[in-house]
PDB file as gemmi writes it, atoms N, CA and C in Angstrom:
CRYST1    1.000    1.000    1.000  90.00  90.00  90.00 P 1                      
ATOM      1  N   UNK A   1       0.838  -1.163   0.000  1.00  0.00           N  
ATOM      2  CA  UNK A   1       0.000   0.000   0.000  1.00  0.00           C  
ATOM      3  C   UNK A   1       0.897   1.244   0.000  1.00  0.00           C  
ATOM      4  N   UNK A   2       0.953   2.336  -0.787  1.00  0.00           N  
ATOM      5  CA  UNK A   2       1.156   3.617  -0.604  1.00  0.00           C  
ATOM      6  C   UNK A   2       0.282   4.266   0.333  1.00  0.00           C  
ATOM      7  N   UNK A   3       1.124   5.060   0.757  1.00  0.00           N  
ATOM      8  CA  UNK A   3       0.321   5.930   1.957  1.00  0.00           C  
ATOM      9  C   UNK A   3       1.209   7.416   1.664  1.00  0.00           C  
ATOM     10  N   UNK A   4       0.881   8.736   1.209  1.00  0.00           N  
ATOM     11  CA  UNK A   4       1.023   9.513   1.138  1.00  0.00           C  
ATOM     12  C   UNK A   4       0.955  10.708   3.009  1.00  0.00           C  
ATOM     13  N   UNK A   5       2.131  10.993   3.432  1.00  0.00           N  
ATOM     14  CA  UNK A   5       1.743  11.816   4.500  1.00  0.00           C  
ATOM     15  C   UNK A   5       2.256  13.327   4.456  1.00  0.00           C  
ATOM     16  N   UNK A   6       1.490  14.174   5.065  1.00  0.00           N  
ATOM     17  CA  UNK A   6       1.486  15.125   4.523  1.00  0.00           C  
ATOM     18  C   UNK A   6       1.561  15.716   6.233  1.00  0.00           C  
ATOM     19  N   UNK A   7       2.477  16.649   6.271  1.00  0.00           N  
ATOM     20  CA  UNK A   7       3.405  17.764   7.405  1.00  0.00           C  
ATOM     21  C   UNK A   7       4.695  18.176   6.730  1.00  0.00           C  
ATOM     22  N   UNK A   8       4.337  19.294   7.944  1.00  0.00           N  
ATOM     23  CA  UNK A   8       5.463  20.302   7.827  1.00  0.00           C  
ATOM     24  C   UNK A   8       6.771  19.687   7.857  1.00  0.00           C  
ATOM     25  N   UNK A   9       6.811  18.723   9.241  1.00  0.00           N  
ATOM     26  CA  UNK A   9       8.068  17.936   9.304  1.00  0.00           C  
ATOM     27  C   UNK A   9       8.090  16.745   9.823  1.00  0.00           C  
ATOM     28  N   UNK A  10       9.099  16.097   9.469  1.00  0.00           N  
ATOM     29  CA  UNK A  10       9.016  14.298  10.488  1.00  0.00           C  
ATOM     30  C   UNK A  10       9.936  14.495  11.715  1.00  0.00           C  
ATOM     31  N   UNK A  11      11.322  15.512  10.974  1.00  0.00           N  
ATOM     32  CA  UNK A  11      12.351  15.191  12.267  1.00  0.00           C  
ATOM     33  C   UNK A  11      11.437  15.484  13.698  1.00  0.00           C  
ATOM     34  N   UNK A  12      11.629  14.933  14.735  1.00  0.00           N  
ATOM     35  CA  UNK A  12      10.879  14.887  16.281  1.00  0.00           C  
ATOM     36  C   UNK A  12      12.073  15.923  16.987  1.00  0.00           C  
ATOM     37  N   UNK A  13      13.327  16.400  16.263  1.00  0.00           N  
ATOM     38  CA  UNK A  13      13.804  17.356  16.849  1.00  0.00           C  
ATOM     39  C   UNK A  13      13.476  18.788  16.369  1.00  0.00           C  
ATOM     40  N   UNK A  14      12.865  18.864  14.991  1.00  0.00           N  
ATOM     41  CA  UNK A  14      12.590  20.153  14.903  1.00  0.00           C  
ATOM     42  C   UNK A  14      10.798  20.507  14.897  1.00  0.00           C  
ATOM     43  N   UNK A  15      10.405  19.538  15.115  1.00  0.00           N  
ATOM     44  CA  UNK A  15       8.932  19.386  15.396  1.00  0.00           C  
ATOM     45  C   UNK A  15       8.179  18.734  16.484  1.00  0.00           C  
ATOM     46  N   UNK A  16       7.528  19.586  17.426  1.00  0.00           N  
ATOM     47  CA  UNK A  16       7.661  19.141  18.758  1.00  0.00           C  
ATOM     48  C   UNK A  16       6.105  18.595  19.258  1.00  0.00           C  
ATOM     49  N   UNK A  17       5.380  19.189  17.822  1.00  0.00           N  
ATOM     50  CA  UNK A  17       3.752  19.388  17.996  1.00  0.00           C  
ATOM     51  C   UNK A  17       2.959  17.529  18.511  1.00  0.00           C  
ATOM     52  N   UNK A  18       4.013  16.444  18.252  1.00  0.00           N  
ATOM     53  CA  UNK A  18       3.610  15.357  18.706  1.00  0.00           C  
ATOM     54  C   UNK A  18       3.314  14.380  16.742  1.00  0.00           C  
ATOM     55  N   UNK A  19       2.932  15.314  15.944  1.00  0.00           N  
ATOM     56  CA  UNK A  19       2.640  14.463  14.408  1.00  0.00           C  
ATOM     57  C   UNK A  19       3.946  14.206  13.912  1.00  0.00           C  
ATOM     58  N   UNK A  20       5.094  14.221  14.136  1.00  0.00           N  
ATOM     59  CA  UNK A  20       6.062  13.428  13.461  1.00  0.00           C  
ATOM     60  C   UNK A  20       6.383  12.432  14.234  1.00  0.00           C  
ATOM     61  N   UNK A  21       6.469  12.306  15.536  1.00  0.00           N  
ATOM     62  CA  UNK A  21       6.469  11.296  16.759  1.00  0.00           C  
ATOM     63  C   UNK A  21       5.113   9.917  16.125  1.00  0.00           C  
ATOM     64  N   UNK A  22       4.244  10.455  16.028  1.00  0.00           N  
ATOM     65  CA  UNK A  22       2.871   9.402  15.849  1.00  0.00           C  
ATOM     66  C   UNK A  22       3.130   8.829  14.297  1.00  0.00           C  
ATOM     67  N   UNK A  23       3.554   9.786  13.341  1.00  0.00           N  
ATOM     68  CA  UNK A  23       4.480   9.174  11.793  1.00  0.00           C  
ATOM     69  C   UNK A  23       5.341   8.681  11.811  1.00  0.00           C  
ATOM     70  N   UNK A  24       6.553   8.199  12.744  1.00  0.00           N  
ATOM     71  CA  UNK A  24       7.607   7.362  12.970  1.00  0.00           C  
ATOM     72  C   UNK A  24       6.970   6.439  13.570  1.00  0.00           C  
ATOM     73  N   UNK A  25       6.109   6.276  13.881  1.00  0.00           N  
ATOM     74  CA  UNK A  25       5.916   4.862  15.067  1.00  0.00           C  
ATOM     75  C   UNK A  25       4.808   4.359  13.836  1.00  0.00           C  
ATOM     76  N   UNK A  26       4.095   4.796  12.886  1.00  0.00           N  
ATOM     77  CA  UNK A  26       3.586   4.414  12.122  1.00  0.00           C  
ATOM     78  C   UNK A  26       4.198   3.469  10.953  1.00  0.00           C  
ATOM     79  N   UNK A  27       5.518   4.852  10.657  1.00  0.00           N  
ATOM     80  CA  UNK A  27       6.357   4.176   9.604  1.00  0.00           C  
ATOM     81  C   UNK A  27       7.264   2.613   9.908  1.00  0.00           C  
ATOM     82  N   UNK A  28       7.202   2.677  11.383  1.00  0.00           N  
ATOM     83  CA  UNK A  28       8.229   1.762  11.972  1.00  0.00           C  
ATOM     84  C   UNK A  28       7.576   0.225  11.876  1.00  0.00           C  
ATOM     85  N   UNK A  29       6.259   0.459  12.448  1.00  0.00           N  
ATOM     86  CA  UNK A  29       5.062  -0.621  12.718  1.00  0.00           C  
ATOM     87  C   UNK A  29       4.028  -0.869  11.112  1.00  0.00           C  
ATOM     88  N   UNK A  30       4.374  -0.126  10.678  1.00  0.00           N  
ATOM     89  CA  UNK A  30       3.493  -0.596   8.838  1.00  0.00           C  
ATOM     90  C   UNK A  30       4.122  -1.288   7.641  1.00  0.00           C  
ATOM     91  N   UNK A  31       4.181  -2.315   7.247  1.00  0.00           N  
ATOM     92  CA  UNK A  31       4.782  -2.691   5.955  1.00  0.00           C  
ATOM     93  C   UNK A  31       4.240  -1.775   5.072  1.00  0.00           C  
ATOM     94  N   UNK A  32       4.362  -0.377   4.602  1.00  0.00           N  
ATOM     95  CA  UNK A  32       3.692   0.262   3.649  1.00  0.00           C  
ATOM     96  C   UNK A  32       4.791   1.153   3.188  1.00  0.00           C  
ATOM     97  N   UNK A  33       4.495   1.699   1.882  1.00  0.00           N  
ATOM     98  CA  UNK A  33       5.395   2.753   0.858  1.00  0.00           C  
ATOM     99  C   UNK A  33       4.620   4.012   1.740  1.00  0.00           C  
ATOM    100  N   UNK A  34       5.484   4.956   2.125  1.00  0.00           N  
ATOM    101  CA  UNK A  34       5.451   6.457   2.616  1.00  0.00           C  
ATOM    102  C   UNK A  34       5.964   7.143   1.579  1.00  0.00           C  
ATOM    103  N   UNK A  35       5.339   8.446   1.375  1.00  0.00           N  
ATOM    104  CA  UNK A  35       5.609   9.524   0.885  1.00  0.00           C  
ATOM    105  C   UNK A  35       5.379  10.782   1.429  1.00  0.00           C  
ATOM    106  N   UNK A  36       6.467  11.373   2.346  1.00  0.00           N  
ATOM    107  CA  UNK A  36       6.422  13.060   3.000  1.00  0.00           C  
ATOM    108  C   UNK A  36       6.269  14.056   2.064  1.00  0.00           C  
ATOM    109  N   UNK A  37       5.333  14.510   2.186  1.00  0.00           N  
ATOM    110  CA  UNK A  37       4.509  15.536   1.307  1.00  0.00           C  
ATOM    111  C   UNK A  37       4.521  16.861   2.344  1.00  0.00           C  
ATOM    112  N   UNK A  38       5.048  17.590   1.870  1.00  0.00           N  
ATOM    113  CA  UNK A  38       5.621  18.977   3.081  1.00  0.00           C  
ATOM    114  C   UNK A  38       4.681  19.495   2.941  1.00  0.00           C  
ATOM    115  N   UNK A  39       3.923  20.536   3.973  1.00  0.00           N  
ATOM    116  CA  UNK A  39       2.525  20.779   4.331  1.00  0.00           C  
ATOM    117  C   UNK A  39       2.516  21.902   5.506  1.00  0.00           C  
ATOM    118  N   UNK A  40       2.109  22.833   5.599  1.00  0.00           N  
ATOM    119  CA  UNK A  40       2.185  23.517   6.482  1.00  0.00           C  
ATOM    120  C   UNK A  40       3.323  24.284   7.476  1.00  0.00           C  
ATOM    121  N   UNK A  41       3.586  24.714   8.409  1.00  0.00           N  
ATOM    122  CA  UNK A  41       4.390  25.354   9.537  1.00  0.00           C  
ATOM    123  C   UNK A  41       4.912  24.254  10.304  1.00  0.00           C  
ATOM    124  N   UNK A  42       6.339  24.610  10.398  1.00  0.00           N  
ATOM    125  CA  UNK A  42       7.263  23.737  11.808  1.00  0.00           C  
ATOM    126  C   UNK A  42       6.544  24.659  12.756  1.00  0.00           C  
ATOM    127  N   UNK A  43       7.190  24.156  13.938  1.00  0.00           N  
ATOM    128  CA  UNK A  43       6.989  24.907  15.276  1.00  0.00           C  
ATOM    129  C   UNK A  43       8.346  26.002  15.039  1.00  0.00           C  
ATOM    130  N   UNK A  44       7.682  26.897  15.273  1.00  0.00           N  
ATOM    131  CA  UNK A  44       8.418  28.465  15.390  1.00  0.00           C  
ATOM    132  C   UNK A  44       8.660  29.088  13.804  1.00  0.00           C  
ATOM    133  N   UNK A  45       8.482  28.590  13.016  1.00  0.00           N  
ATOM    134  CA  UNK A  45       8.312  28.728  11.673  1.00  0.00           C  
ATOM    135  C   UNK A  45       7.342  29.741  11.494  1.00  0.00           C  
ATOM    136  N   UNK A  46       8.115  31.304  10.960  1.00  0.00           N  
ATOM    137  CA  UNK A  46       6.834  32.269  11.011  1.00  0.00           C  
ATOM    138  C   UNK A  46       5.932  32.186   9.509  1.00  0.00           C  
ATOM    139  N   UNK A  47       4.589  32.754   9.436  1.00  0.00           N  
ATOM    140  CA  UNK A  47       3.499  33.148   8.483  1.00  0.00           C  
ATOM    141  C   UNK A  47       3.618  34.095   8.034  1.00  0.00           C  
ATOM    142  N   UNK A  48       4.652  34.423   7.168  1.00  0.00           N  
ATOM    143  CA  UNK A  48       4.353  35.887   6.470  1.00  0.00           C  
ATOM    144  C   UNK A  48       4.314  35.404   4.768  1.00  0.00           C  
ATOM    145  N   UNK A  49       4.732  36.609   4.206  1.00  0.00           N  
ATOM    146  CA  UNK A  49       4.326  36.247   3.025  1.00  0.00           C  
ATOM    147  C   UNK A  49       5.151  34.996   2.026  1.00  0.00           C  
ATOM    148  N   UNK A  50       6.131  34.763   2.392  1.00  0.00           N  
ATOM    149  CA  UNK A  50       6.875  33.488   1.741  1.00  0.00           C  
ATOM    150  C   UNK A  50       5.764  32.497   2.406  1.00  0.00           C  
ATOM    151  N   UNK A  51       5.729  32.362   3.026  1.00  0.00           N  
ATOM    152  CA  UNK A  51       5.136  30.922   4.053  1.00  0.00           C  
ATOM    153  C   UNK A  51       3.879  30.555   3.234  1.00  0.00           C  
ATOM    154  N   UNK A  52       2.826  32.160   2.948  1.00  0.00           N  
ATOM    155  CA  UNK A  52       1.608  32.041   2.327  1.00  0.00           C  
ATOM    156  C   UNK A  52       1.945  31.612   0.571  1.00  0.00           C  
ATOM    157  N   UNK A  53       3.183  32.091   0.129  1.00  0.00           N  
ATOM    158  CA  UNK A  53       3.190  31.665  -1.558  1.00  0.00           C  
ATOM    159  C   UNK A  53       3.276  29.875  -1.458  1.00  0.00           C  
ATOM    160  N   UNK A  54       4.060  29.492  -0.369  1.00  0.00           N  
ATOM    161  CA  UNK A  54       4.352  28.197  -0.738  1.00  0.00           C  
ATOM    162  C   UNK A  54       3.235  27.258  -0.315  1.00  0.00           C  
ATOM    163  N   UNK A  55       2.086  28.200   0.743  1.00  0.00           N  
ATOM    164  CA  UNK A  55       0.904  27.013   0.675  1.00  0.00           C  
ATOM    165  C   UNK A  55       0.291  27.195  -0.623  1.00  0.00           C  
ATOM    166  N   UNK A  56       0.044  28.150  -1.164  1.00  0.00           N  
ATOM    167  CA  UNK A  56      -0.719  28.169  -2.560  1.00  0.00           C  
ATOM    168  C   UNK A  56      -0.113  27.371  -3.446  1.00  0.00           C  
ATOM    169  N   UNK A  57       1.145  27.267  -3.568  1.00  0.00           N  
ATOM    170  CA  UNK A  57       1.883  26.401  -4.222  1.00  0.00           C  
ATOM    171  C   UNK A  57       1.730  24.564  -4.547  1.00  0.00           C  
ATOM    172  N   UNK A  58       1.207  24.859  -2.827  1.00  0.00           N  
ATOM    173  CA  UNK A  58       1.082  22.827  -2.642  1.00  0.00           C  
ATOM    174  C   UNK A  58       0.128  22.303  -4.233  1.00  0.00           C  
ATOM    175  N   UNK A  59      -0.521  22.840  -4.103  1.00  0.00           N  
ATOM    176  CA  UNK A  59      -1.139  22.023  -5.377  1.00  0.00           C  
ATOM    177  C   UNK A  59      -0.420  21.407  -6.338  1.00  0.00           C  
ATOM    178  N   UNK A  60       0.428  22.696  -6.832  1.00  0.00           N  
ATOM    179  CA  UNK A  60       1.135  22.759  -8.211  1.00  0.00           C  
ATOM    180  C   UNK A  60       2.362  21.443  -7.879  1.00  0.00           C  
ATOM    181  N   UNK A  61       2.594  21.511  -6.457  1.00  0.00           N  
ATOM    182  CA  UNK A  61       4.324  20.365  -5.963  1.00  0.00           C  
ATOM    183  C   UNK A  61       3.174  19.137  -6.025  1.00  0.00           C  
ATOM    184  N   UNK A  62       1.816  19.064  -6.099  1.00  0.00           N  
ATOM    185  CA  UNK A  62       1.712  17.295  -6.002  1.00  0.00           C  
ATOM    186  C   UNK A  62       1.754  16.768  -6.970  1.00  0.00           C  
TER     187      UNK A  62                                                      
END                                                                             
């Protein structure tokens, strides 16, 4: 099975929010194909206007 996942980040050191922690224990425990699909804000990662071009963008990167 492919499984497409989609966040900001996996590393558990630069992302503290708990969803890359629950995606490693997924990836670890699933016989399945992953694909990190970048998605949103790290933690401390500000919202200004770069941040907003590259969500509009997601479409065009899938």
């Amino acid at each position: 099975m492919k499984i497409l996942i989609t966040a900001p980040e996996l590393d558990e050191t630069r992302n503290v929010s708990g969803i890359s922690t629950v995606v490693r224990q997924i990836i670890e425990n699933c016989p399945s194909r992953y694909t990190h699909f970048v998605a949103g804000s790290t933690d401390g990662e500000g919202k200004g206007a770069r941040w907003a071009l590259k969500q509009i963008a997601l479409p065009l990167r899938f």
